[in-house]
N, C-alpha and C positions, 0 to 999 in steps of 0.2 A: 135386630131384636123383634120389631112389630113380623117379620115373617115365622118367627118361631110360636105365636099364640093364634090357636086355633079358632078360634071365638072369643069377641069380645061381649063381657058377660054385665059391665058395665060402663057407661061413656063417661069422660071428663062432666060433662054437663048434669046427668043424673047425679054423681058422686057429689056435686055439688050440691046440690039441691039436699037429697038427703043429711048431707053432714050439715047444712043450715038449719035441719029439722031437726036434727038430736041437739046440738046447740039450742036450739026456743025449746027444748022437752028439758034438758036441765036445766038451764037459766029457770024456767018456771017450778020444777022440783026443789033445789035449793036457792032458793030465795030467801034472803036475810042470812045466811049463812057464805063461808069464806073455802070453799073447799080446796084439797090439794090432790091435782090432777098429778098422776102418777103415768107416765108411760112408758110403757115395755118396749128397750128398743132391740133389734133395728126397726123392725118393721113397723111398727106405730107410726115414726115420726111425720109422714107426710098427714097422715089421718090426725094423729092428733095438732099439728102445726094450724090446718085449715078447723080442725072443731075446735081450738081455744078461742080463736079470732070472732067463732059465731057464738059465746060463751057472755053474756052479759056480765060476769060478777065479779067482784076482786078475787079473783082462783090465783092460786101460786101452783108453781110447776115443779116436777121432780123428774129424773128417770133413772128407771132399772135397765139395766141390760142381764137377760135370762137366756138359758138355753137349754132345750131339751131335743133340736135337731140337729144340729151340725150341718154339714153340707150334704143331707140326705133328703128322703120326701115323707119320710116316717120319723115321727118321734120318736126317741129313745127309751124315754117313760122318766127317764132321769133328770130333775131338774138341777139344773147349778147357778147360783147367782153368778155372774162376771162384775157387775158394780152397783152396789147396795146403793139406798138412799143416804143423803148426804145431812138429815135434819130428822127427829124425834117426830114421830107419827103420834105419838098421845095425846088423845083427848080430839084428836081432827077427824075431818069427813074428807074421806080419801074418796077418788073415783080413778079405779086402774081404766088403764086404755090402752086398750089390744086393738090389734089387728085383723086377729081372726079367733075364734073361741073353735077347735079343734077338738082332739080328745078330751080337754079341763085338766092337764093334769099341773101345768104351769099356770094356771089363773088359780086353782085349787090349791095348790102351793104358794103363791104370793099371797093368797088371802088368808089363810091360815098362819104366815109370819104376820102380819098385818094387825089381825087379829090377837095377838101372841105379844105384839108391841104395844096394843090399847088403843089403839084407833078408836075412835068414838061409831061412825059406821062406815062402809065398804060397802060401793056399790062397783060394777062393772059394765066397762061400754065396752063395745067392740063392733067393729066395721064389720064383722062379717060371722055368722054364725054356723057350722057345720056340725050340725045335731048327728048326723048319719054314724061318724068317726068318734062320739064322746064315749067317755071310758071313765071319769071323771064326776060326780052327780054336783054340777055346777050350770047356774044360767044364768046368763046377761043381764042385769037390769035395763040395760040400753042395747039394743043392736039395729047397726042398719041395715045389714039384709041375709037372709035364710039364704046359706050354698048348699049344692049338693056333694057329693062326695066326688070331686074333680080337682086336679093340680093346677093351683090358680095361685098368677104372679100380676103385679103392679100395682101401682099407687102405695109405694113401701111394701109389696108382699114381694119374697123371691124366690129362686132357686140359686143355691150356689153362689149366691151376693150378686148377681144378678138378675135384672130386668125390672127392681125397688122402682128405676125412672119411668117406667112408662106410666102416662097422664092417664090412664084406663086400669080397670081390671079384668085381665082376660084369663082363658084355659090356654095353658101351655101345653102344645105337642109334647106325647110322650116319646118322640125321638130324640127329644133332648136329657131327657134323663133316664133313659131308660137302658 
């Protein structure tokens, strides 16, 4: 696997660091309040597993599974829920948590059902930001860091349900998908 990413774009140890940073930037946003962290899987889950641990507050957890890629490197534009939430989002302070905020068209779609169910507010984290590719007029409330427009896999991001495990997040060679 590690031979097929061309650069790594981010170490185990920066990831760190930063996801300990948006953890003390919410805990201090909602403060006194109980929020309900929503993550979109697959790919969330390692990003949000390590930011609830740095999460000071009684938060309760949920997750969606969405999809608007399939096993390609472009979205489809189409979203589909695969597994809805399992508890009454009214009157709560939800905070979705992505992976990567790409074109917006599935973060703009979940926010909009969200919305639509009475959530009290929606905010948005996401590990990684690529403004270049947005299509969507949606932004982060929280994001840990601005990418370029490059096919980027690990620390839960993939191709193809592959490479979620690697402890980095690198550029994947475009011989693999290409």
């Amino acid at each position: 696997m590690h031979k097929d990413v061309e650069e790594i774009l981010y170490s185990e140890d920066v990831l760190k660091k930063r996801v300990a940073e948006l953890g003390a930037e919410i805990t201090k946003d909602y403060a006194g309040k109980s929020p309900l962290l929503v993550g979109v899987l697959k790919g969330s889950f390692i990003f949000m597993a390590d930011l609830v641990r740095s999460i000071d507050l009684p938060a309760t957890v949920e997750f969606m599974v969405v999809s608007s890629y399939g096993s390609g490197t472009v979205t489809s534009g189409a979203v589909q829920i695969i597994k809805d939430l399992e508890q009454d989002v009214g009157g709560k302070d939800i905070l979705i948590i992505e992976d990567i905020l790409d074109s917006g068209n599935t973060l703009s779609y979940l926010k909009g059902i969200l919305e639509q169910r009475g959530a009290a507010s929606i905010k948005i984290c996401t590990l990684l930001d690529k403004p270049a590719r947005r299509k969507a007029p949606i932004t982060p409330d929280y994001s840990g860091f601005e990418v370029e427009d490059k096919f980027i896999v690990g620390y839960g991001l993939d191709y193809a349900e592959k490479y979620r495990n690697l402890p980095y997040i690198g550029v994947l060679a475009p011989r693999c998908y290409q």
